[in-house]
N, C-alpha and C positions, 0 to 999 in steps of 0.2 A: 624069261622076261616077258611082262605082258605087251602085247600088241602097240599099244598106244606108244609105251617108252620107246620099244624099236622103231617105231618110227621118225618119233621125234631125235634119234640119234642117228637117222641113216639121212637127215637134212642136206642137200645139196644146191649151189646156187645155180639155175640153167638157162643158160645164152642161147640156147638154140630149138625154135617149139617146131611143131609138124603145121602142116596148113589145114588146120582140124580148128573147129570154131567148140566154145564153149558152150554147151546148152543151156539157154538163157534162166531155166528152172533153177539147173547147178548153182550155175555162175549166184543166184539171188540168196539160196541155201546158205554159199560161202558167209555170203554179206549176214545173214543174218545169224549165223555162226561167230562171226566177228563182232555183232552185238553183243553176243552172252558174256564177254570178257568180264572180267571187273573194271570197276570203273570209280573214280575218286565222287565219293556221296553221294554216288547216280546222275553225275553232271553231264556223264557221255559227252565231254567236251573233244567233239571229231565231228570231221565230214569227210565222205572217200567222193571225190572227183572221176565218173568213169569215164575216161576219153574217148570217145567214138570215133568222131570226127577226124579222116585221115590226115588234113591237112595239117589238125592241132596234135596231133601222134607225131607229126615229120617235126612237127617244131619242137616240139618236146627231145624228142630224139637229138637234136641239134644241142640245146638248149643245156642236155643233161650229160653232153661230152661227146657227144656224136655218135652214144650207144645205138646201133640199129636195132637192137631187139624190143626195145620200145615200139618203134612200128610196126614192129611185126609179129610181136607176140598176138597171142588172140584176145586179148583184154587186159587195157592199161588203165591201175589206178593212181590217184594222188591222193595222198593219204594227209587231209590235213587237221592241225589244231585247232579247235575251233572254242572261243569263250565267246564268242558273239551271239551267239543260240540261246544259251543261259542267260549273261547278264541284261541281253533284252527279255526273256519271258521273267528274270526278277524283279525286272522293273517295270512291267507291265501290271508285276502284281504287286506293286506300289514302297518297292524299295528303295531306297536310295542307293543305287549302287555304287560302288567303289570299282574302277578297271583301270587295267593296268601294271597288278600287283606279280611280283615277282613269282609268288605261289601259282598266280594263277595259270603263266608261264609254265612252269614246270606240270602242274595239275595236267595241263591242255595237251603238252606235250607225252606225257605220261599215257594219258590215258589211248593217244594216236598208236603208241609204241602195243600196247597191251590189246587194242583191237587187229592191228596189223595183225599180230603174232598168232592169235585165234583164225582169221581168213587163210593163213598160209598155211598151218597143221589141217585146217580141213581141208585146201585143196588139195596137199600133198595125202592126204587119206582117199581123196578122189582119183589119184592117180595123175593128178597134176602136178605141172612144177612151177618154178617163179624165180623170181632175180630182184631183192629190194635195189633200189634207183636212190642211193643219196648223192649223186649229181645233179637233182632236180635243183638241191639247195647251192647248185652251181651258179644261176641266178636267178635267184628266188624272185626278183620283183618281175622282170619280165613273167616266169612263171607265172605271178601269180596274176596280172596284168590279161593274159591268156585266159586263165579261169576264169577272172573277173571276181577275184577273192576278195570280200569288204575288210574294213577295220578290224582288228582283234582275230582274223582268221590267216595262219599261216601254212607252207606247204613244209611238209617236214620229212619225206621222199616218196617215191615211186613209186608202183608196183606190177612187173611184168606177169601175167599168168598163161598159160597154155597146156598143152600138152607139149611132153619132154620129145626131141627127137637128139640129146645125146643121152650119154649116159656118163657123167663125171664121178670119179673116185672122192669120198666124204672125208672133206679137210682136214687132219687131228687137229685136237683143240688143246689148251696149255691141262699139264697134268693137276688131275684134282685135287692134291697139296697143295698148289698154290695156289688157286683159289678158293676153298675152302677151312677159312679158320675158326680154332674154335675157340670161343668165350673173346677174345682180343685178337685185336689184327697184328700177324706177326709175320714178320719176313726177313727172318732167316736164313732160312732154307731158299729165299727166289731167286738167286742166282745160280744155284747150284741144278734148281726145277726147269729154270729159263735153260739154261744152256746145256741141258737133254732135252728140251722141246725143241733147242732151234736143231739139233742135229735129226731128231723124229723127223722137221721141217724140211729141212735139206734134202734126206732123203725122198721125201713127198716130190719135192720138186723136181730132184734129179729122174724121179723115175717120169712122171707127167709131163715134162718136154724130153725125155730119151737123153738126158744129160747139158741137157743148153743151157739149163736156170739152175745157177747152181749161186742159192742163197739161201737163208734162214730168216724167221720171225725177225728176230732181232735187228737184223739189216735193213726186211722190210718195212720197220718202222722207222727208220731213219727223217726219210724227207715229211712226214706226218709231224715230226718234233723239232725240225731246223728250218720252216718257214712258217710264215702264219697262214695256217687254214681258215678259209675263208671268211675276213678279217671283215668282209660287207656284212654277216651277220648281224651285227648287235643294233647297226646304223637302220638297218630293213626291218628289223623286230621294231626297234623303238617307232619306227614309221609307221607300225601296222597295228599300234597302238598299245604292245606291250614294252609299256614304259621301264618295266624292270623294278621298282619303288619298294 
């Protein structure tokens, strides 16, 4: 297997960095590594927020559930959607624009997903690790209130970077039957996939606490589908000018 793949399969999420600062060259690499993504029409509809500022790190931290590794990683970013960029330089260049639209929601967001993803594989190619933060959208307005994020620009999560000072065992993921279909989407076979993944799962767990956790996928999906997550969303989007339309 080439280089690239193994790495992208040995991905692990780390909570705990050394007190080892990123070199500001690196650190700028990542980012502009995280540009080359694809990107919907070339709208590069994103801005990464780098937090420096200790104080806005403690808050953040608080903010995003009271993860401490946000403070203390060696470089915190916020990774946001951004249509405000664009539909002022199209209307600069004398369009009428239209904002707001549901597409352009998903566009914005899409494209934040796709440049994170590029910033992480090269740090992790560096020798770094990272932990995405979607408790930022814990509460988003304050969040974004902190930044000083304008209209049309939303925070869409986190990102801890540093050097790794654990070493965590690589989560299995559900087996490639299910989700890979071919020609039509067909399932079958997903409870029969699910329920060897959650025993895969269990076992993960029972060995990673020494026997204390002893659950499965399926379990810990539970409270994600019998309350509503974060139900502030749609009211904070519409606020921040993507009307959904």
């Amino acid at each position: 297997m080439n280089p690239t793949i193994e790495l992208l399969k040995s991905h692990r999420s780390i909570r705990k960095f050394q007190n080892r600062r990123i070199p500001r060259e690196l650190f700028e690499e990542l980012i502009r590594a995280g540009q080359s993504a694809a990107t919907s029409s070339h709208v590069q509809a994103y801005s990464i927020i780098h937090v420096v500022d200790p104080k806005n790190r403690e808050a953040l931290a608080e903010l995003s559930g009271g993860q401490r590794y946000v403070a203390e990683c060696s470089n915190f970013l916020v990774f946001c959607a951004d249509m405000k960029r664009a539909t002022d330089a199209a209307e600069r260049a004398g369009a009428d624009v239209v904002r707001g639209m549901t597409e352009q929601l998903l566009v914005a967001s899409i494209d934040t997903a796709l440049v994170a993803q590029n910033v992480a594989t090269a740090a992790e190619s560096a020798g770094l690790g990272l932990c995405y933060i979607g408790g930022i959208r814990n509460n988003p307005a304050e969040v974004s209130e902190l930044l000083r994020l304008p209209e049309h620009v939303y925070p869409v999560f986190g990102m801890c970077l540093g050097y790794p000072d654990q070493a965590p065992e690589v989560k299995p993921r559900l087996p490639l039957a299910s989700i890979l279909k071919e020609d039509y989407y067909q399932s079958e076979r997903d409870p029969e996939l699910v329920a060897e993944f959650d025993t895969t799962m269990n076992t993960y767990y029972q060995a990673r606490t020494g026997g204390t956790k002893d659950t499965n996928w399926s379990q810990q999906l539970k409270p994600l589908f019998t309350s509503k997550l974060r139900p502030h969303m749609r009211d904070f989007l519409r606020g921040k000018g993507f009307e959904m339309k």
